[in-house]
C-alpha positions in Angstrom: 13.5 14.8 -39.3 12.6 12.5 -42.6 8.6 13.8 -41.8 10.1 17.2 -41.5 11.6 16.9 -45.3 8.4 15.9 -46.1 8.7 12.1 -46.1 10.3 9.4 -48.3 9.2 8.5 -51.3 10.9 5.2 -51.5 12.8 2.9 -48.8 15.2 0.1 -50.1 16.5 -2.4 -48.6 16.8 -6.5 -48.7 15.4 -8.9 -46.6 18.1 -10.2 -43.6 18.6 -13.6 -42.3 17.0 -12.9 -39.6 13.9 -11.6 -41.0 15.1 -8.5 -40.7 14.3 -5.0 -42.7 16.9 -2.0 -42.1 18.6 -2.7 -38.7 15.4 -3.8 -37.2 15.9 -7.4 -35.8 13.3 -9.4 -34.1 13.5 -9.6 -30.7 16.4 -6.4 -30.2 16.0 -5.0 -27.1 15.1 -1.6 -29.0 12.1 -2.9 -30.9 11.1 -6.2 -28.9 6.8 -6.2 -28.6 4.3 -8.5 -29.0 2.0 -5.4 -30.3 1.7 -5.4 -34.1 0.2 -1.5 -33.4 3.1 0.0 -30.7 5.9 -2.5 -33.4 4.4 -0.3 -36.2 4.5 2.9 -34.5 8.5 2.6 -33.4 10.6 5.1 -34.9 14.5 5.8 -35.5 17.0 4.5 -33.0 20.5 3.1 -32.2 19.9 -0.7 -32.0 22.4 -3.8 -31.1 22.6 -6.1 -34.0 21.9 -10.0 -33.9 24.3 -12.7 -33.6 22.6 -13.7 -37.5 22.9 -10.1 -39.0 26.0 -9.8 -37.5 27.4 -13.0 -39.4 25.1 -12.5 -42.5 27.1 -8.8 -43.0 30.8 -10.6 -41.8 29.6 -12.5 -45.4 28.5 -9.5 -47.2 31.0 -7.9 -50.0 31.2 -4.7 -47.6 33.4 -7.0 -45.6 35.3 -9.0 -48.6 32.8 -11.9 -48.1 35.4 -12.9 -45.6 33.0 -13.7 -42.6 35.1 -12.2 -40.5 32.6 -10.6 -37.9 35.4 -8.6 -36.2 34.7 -5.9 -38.9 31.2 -5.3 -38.3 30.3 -2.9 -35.7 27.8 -4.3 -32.5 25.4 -1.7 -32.8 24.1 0.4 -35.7 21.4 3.3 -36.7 18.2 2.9 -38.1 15.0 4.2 -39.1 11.9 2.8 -37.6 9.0 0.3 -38.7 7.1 3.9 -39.0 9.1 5.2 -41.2 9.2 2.0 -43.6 5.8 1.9 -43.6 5.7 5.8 -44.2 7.4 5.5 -47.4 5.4 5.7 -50.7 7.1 2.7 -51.7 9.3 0.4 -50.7 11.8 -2.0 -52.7 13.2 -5.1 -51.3 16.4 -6.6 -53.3 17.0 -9.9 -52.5 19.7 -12.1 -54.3 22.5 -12.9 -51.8 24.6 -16.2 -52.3 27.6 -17.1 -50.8 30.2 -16.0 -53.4 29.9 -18.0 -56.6 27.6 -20.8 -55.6 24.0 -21.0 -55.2 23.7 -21.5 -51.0 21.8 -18.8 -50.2 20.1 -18.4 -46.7 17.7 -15.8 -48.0 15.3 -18.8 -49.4 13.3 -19.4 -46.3 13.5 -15.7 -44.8 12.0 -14.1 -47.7 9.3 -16.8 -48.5 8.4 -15.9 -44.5 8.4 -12.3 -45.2 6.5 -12.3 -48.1 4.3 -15.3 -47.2 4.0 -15.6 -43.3 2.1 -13.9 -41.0 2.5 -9.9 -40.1 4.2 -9.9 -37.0 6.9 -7.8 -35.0 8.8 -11.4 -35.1 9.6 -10.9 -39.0 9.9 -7.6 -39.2 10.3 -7.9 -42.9 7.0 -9.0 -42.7 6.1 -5.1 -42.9 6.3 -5.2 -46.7 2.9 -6.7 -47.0 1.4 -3.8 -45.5 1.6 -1.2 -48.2 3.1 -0.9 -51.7 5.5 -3.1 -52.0 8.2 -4.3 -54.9 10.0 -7.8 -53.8 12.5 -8.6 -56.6 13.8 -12.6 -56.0 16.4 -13.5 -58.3 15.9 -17.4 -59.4 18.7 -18.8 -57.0 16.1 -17.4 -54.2 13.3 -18.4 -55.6 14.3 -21.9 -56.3 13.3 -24.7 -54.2 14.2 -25.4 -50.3 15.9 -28.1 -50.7 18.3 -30.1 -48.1 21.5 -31.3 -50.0 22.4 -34.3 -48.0 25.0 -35.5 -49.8 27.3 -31.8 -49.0 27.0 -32.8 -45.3 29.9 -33.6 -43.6 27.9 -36.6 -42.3 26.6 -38.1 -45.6 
């Protein structure tokens, strides 16, 4: 159908805990291969969501940051790794904290999306394939660092 239309121009998204782009989790039942070529190739499909994307939206403002997971649905519709890298240009938006502070699980998945290998196990990894804009606000960008003294154990 999107082909049909004549294609997309550009595909935006952000980058999930996961490592996942759109709906496409690694490892779903729906898109799990080891073969970058037939993971590339995938197209449009219902999918069931991961136990992390499934938390990571309970947190998003869709669901009042309440991280209640009861509001997101189990499955959900997306386009394909084809389609992504289809697109003319694709825009990642990647910014997400946990209300006002600056504890942000995005830190690590992007730098492996943007850094890391390309591999049906990120699928966010895609992005490196093709034009690509990756905007990282600075609480992303800043250092991984382990804050020992918020632990409950410090």
């Amino acid at each position: 159908m999107i082909e049909d239309a004549g294609g997309t121009d550009v595909c935006d998204g952000g980058i999930g805990w996961s490592g996942h782009l759109a709906f496409i989790d690694p490892r779903s039942p729906e898109f799990d291969t080891e073969d970058l070529e037939e993971f590339k190739a995938m197209g449009p499909r219902v999918v069931t969501l991961n136990p992390f994307t499934v938390a990571q939206t309970a947190l998003d403002a869709d669901c009042g940051m309440s991280g209640d997971w009861s509001w997101v649905p189990p499955k959900g519709v997306t386009i394909g790794p084809a389609q992504i890298l289809a697109a003319r240009l694709r825009n990642s938006w990647n910014s997400f904290t946990l209300g006002p502070t600056q504890i942000s699980w995005q830190r690590f998945s992007v730098r492996l999306a943007a850094h890391g290998p390309v591999s049906p196990h990120v699928p966010a990894s895609l992005l490196q394939l093709g034009p690509s804009n990756l905007y990282v606000t600075e609480s992303i960008a800043a250092n991984i660092e382990a804050h020992r003294e918020m632990s409950w154990y410090a």
